[in-house]
FILOVEX-221950 format. One record per residue (C-alpha): y, z, x. Coordinates in steps of 0.5 Angstrom, whole numbers, padded with zeros to 4 digits, always signed. Example, Ala and Ser with C-alpha at 12.3 -4.5 7.8 and 13.67 -1.06 7.14 Angstrom:
-0009+0016+0025-0002+0014+0027
end
This chain:
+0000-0053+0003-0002-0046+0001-0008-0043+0004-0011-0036+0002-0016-0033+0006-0020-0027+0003-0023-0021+0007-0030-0019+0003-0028-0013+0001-0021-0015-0001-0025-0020-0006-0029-0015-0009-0023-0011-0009-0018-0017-0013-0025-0018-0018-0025-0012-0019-0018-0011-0021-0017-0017-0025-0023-0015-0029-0020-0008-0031-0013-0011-0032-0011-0017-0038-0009-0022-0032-0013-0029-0029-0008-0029-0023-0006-0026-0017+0002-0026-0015+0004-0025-0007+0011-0023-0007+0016-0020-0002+0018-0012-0003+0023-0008+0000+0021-0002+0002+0025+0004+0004+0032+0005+0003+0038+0004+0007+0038+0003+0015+0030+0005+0014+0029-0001+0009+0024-0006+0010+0021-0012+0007+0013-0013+0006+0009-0018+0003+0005-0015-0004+0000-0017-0009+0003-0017-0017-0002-0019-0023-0001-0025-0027-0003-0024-0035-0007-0029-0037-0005-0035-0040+0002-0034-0037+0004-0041-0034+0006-0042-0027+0015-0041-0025+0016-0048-0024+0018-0047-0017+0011-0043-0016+0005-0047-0011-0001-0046-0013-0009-0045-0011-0016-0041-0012-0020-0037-0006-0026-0034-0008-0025-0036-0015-0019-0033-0016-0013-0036-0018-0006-0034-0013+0002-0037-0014+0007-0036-0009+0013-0038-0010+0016-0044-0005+0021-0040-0002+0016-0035+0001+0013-0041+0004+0018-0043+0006+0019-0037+0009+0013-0035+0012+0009-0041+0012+0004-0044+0007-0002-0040+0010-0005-0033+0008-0010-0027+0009-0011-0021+0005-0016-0016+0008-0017-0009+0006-0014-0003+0010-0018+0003+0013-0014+0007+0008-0017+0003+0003-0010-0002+0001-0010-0009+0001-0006-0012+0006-0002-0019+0005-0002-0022+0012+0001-0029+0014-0003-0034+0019-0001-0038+0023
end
């Protein structure tokens, strides 16, 4: 079961975001940072268009009115549970939960 878990800031954050840009959802991916020996991997946000339908593999809910997907493999990976928050530098953090 997906469970998304938003700081205020990082609501208002995301809101804002989605406003300004022509996408309904929020994607939490893997990213690789860094190159070679130094390469390492993090969890992001990508904005989902609006209309645009889920992957068959993606789950699927809503925190704070705002819809998010995550494919099954990062679930599987690292768990069904999420908190996005705002860091002091201004950045949205994805962060897992046990």
């Amino acid at each position: 079961m997906l469970t998304i878990t938003l700081d205020e800031n990082a609501q208002k954050r995301l809101t804002d975001v989605l406003g300004v840009n022509d996408a309904d959802a929020v994607r939490i991916r893997e990213y690789t940072m860094g190159s070679a020996c130094r390469a390492r991997t993090v969890l992001g946000l990508s904005l989902e268009r609006k209309n645009s339908r889920p992957k068959s593999k993606d789950e699927e809910t809503a925190a704070s009115g705002i819809r998010f997907l995550v494919e099954q493999e990062l679930l599987e990976q690292y768990g069904g549970a999420f908190r996005i928050a705002v860091d002091e530098k201004g950045e949205l953090l994805v962060l897992t939960q046990e």
